[in-house]
N, C-alpha and C positions, 0 to 999 in steps of 0.2 A: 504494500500500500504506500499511498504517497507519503513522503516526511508532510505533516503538518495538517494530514485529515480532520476532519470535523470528529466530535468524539461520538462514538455509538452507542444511543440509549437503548437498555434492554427492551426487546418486545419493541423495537419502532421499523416497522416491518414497510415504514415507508421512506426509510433510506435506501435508495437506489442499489447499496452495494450489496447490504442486508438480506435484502430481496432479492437479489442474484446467488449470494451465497444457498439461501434458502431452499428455489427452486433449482440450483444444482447441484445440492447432497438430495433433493428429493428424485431428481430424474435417478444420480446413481443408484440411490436403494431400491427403484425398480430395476433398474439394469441388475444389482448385485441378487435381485429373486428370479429374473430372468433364466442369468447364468447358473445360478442355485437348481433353477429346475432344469438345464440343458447338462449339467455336469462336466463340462470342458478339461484339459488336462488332466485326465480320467480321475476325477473326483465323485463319475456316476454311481460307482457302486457305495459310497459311501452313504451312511443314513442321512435322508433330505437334511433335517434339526443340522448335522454336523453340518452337511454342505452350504445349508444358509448362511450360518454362524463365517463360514470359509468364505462366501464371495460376497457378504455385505463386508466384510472385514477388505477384501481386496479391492472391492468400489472405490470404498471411501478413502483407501490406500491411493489408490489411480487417482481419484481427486486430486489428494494431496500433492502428488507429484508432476502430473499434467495440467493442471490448469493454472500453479502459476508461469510456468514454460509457456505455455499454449499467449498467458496474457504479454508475456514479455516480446514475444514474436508478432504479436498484434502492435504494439509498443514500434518497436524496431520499424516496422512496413514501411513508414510515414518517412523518416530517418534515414535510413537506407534506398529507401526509393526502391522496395522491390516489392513484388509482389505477395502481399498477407497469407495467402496460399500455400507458398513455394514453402514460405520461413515457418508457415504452423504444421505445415508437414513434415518438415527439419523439427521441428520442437516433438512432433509425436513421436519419430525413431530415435532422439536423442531420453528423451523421458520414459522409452520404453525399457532401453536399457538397466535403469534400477528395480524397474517394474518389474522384469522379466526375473531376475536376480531374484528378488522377495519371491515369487511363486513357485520360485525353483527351489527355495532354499527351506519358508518358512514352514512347509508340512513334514518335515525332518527334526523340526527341533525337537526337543536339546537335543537332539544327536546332531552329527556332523552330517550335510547332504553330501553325495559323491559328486564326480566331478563327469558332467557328461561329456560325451564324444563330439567331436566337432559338428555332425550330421545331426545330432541330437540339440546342441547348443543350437543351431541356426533354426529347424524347426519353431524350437519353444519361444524364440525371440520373435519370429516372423508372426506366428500366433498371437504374443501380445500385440505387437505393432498392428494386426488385423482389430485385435478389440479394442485399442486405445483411437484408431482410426476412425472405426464407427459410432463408439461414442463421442470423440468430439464433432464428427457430420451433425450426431443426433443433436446433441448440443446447440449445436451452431445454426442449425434449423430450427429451432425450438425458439430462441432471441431473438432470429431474425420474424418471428412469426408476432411476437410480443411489441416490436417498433409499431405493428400495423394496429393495434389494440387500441380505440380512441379513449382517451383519459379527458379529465375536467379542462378546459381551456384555463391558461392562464389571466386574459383580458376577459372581461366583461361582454359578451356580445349577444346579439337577437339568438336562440335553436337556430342552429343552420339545417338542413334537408338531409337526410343519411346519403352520402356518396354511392355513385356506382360501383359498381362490384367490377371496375377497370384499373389496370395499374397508374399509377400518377404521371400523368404528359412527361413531367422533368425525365423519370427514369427512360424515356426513351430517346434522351439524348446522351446519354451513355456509352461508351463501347461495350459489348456484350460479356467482354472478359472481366468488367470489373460490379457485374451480378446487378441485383438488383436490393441489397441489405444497404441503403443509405444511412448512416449514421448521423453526418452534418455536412453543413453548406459553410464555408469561409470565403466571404469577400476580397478578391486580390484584383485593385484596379476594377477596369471595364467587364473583370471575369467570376464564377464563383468557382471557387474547386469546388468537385462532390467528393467526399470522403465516403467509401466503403467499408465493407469488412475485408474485400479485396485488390483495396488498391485507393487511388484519388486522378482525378479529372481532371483540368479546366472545361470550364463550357463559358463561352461571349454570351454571358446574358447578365442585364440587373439583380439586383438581391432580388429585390420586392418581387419582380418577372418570375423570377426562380420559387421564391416561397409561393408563388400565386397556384403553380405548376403542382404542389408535393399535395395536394388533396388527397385524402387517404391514408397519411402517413400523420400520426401522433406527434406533435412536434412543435417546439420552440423559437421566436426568434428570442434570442436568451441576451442579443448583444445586437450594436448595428449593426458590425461586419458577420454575425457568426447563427444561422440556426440550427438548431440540435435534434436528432430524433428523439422523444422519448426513452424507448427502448433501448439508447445506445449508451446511457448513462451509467457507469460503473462506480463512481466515485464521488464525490465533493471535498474539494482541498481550498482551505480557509487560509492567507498569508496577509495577517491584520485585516483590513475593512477589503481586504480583495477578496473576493470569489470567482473559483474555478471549476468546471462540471471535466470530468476524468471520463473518457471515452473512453469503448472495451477496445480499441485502438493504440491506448496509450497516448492520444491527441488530448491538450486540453483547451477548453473555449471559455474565454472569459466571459462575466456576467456581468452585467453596469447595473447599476449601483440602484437607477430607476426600476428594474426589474427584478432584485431581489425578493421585494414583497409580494408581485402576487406570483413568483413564483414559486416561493416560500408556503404561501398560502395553497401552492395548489398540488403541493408533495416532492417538490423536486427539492427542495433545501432541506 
């Protein structure tokens, strides 16, 4: 987490980050009854009670160790200028590694585990790398579904008409490699970047033109140059009377100072 977070109240389940942590030990313990009832690295003949007890423990192990890699590679995208893609799939064969080690080793204890053969090592690692793979998909599908969620408006205005059931004009000025999971819009010059979860844009259009566009999509102007999707909000980092909304990007967008109250008021602070 960032030096200098806001501090987290017990049970305030409407801190952005809170509520991410929340609903992603809750996907794992499905995943970890999942696997419990598929039996994987033959765990099947074991009694179900054991085998639950064995891959909610390994879920939430996997949490532990991929998702803050997973976050840092999100982080990095923006920085490095490459694709969020490329580096969270670098982050899942690197994170599988300790992973793979843990499921190798911890049904042996206290005894010593042996030491498998090379053709066996590469199996069992390729294996984790398949489950840490499809869980962060599922993941990653699952937040990007959450930005589309409409939440209480910030500003005061007339009920507007429920939206078509069509994607937002903006994303189709997009290149097709960088998906459709918009996070935020940053104003630079005549341009706005679109910020992804796979990457960032210029597109030649005005903010306002741009935000007029994202109908559908849950979301903030938080700043003049900067709007935010709901959904894409990981964090709030407080440095004196500044605030900062922490994207699951590792991008941060300031918040001016007129905006803090109602957006405060309407769950985002």
């Amino acid at each position: 987490m960032a030096h200098g977070s806001t501090a987290l109240a017990p049970g305030n389940v409407a801190n952005p980050l809170v509520r991410r942590v929340l609903i992603d030990l809750a996907i794992m313990t499905v995943i970890g009854v999942v696997l419990a009832l598929v039996g994987p690295f033959g765990t099947y003949d074991t009694p179900f009670a054991q085998r639950l007890v064995i891959w909610l423990g390994y879920a939430w192990l996997g949490y532990l160790l991929y998702a803050p890699i997973d976050a840092a590679a999100r982080r990095l995208s923006p920085v490095l200028e490459l694709p969020a893609w490329s580096l969270r799939a670098a982050g899942v064969l690197l994170a599988s590694l300790p992973m793979a080690l843990a499921v190798w080793v911890l049904p042996y204890l206290p005894n010593a585990a042996p030491v498998p053969d090379l053709a066996t090592t590469i199996t069992h690692y390729f294996s984790v790398v398949l489950i840490g793979a499809i869980v962060t998909v599922t993941t990653t599908l699952i937040r990007r579904d959450e930005s589309t969620i409409a939440v209480q408006p910030v500003q005061k205005s007339p009920i507007q008409p429920a939206a078509p059931a069509v994607a937002p004009r903006f994303l189709d000025r997009l290149p097709a490699h960088l998906g459709t999971d918009l996070l935020a819009l940053e104003m630079e010059d005549h341009y706005v970047r679109a910020h992804t979860a796979l990457g960032s844009e210029l597109v030649l259009l005005r903010m306002r033109d741009a935000v007029a566009e994202l109908d559908g999509i849950a979301g903030e102007q938080v700043h003049r140059s900067w709007w935010v999707a709901r959904g894409a909000v990981a964090d709030v980092r407080r440095v004196g009377r500044n605030v900062r909304l922490v994207l699951d990007n590792g991008l941060e967008a300031p918040v001016s100072r007129a905006n803090l109250g109602p957006l405060k008021d309407a769950g985002w602070l």
